[in-house]
N, C-alpha and C positions, 0 to 999 in steps of 0.2 A: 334562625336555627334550621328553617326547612327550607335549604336547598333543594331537595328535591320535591319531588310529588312525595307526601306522608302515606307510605304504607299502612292503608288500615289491617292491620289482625283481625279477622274475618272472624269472631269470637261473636260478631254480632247477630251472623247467619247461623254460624255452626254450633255454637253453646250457649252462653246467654247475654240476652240484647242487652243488659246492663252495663255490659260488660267495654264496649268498643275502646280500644285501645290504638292511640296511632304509634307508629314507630319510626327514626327520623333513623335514615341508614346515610347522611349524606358523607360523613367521617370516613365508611367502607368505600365507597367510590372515591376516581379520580374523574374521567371520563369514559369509563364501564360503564354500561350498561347492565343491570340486574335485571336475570330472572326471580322473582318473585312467586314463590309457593308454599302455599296455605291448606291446611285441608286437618280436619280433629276428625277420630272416629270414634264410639261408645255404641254400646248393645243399644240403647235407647233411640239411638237412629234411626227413622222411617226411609233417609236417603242418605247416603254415602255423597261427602262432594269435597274436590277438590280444586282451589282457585288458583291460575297462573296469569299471572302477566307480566309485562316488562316495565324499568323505571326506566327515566334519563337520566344526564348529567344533572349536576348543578350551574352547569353552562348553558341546558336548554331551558325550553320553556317545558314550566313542570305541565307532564301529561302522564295518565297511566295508560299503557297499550295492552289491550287485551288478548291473550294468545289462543287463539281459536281452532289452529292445525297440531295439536302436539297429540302423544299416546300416550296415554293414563294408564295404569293397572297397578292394582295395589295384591299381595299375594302371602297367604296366612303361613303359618310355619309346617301345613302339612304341603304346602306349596303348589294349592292351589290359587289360581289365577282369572283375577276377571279383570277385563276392559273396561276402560268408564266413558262415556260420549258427552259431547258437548254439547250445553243448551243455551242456545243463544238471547234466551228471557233472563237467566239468571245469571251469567256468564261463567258457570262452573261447569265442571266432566264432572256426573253424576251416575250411580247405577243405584237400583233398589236395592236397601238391607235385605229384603227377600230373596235376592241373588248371590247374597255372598253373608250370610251372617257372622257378626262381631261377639265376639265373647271375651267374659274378663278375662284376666290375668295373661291374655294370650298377646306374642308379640305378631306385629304386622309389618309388609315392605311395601313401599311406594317406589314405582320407577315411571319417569316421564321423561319422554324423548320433546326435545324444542331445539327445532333450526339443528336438527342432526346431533345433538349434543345429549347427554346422557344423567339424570339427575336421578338422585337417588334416597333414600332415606328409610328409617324403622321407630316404628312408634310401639309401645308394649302398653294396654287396656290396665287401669286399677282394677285391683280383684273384686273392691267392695266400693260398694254404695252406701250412703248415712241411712241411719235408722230413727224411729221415734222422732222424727220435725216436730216442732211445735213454735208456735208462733204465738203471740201477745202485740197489740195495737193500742197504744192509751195514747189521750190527748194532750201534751204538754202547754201546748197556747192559741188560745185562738181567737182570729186575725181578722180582719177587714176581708180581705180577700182569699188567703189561705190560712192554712192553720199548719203549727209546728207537731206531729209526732213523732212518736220512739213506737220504732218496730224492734221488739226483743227477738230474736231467734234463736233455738236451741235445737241439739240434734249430738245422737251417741256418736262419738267415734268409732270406727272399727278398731279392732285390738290386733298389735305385733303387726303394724306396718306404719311405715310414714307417710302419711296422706298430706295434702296439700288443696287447698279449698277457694273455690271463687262462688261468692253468696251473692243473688241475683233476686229483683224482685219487681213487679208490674202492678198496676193497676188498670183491669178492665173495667171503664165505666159505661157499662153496661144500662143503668138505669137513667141516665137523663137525656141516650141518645137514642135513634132506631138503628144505628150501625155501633155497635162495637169500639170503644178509642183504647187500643194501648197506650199507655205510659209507663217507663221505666223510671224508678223510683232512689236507685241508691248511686251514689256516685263520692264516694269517698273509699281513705284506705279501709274502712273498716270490710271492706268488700276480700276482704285477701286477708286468708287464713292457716293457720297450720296448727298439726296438733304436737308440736315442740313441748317438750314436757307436760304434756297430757292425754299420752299414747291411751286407747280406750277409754277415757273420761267423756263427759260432757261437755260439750263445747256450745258457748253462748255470745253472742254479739248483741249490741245493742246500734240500731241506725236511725239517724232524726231524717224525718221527712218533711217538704213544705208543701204541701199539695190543701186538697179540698177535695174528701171523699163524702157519699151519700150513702145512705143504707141503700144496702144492697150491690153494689160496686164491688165486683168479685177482685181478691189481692191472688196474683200469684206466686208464691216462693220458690227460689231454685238451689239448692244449693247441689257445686259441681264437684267432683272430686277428678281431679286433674294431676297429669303427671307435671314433673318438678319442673320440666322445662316451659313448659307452657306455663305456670306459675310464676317463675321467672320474668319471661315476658310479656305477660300482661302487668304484672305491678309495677314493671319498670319504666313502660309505656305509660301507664296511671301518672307514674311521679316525673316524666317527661312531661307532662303533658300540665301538668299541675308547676313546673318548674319552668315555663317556655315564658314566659311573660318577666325573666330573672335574666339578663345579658351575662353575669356573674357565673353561671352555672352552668356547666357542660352538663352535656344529654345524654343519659345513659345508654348503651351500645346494645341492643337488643341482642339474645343470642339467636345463634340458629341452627340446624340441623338437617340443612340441606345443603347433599354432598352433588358438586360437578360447579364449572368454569361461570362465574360469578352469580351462582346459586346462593336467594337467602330466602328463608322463612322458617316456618317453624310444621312438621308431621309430628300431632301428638296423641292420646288416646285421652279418655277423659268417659267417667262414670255420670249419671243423671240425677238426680232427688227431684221429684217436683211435687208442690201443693197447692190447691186451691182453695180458699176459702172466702165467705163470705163477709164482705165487712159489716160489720152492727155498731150503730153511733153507743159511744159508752152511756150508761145510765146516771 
């Protein structure tokens, strides 16, 4: 199925690591060439970044080529305008939130010039961010080596608007090392949510985990409130990616939203929730 190099959705850097989704564009192409551009913005940004680079054919050998001379600027609807530079450690055009801050409900443009060609695109910030998180952790089974839990999560919806939710969650195990180990924790549909008839309600999930936590092992929760198209695309990537070991089943066609001559990715906006808490073995 992946002729080409798999576009990863940069959902890993820019929203939550849970989250990575690849996307197989090889159906778009003939022997085109894609520009590739990726970039989410939310209040909650310390850094603004925007990822470009180029695919091949399915004739060549899969590689991703990183584009390193283009002009970034993304510019708010009072139309003002900032640059963004390239840093060759992370390979994204970055500028500080302190230089340009993001606000909800507000829409944004992204324009990036590559190899003289003109891309374009607008992403509009959710107004609201979830309230009241709460989380629960009990033990369903435990293993030889891991043990099976159910992370419960709950969290209000905001009210009179259609939200769209990608649920994210880590384990830092903090206590058995002298460095720090992230671990991402959730990886099923339950990750991708909406509040489809249950506009202001409560919203709860429940996700089994197979790990081996210790007291003291800090859990983190994210949950994202995302616009619809980036919603779109990461689930679809999800059940790509969950369907790719099926010859029977074509690959869902990611959408995109990036305008100019064989432009695809996704500029979207996306709100934050996060919490930390500590884990304690149940009694």
């Amino acid at each position: 199925m992946k002729y080409i190099n798999t576009i990863v959705v940069l959902i890993l850097s820019f929203v939550i690591p849970s989250c990575e989704t690849e996307v197989d564009a090889s159906s778009l192409l003939d022997t085109n060439q894609l520009i590739i551009i990726n970039g989410y913005l939310s209040p909650q940004n310390e850094l603004l970044k925007i990822h470009i680079s180029k695919s091949r054919s399915r004739y060549d050998q899969p590689q991703e080529l990183e584009v390193k001379n283009a002009v970034v600027s993304i510019k708010n609807e009072r139309q003002t305008e900032v640059f963004l530079s390239y840093n060759s450690n992370t390979f994204n055009y970055e500028i500080a939130s302190s230089k340009f801050v993001i606000e909800a409900g507000k829409q944004y443009f992204l324009t990036a010039v590559v190899d003289g060609n003109n891309y374009t695109s607008s992403c509009k910030i959710p107004l609201n961010k979830t309230a009241n998180l709460q989380e629960e952790i009990t033990i369903e089974e435990v293993g030889l080596y891991t043990n099976t839990y159910n992370l419960n999560i709950e969290f209000d919806d905001p009210i009179d608007s259609k939200n769209f939710y990608i649920i994210g969650a880590e384990m830092i195990y903090s206590a058995r090392d002298t460095t720090a180990v992230s671990n991402h924790l959730l990886n099923d549909i339950n990750q991708f949510v909406t509040d489809t008839n249950r506009n202001g309600a409560t919203i709860s999930t429940k996700n089994e985990i197979k790990k081996r936590f210790t007291e003291g092992d800090t859990l983190k929760i994210q949950i994202t409130n995302v616009e619809k198209l980036l919603y779109e695309a990461l689930r679809s990537g999800y059940l790509n990616s969950i369907d790719d070991v099926n010859p029977f089943i074509d690959p869902i066609i990611l959408p995109t939203n990036i305008e100019g001559k064989n432009g695809y990715g996704i500029f979207a906006g996306y709100q934050l929730t996060e919490k930390k808490v500590r884990y304690a073995v149940p009694k």
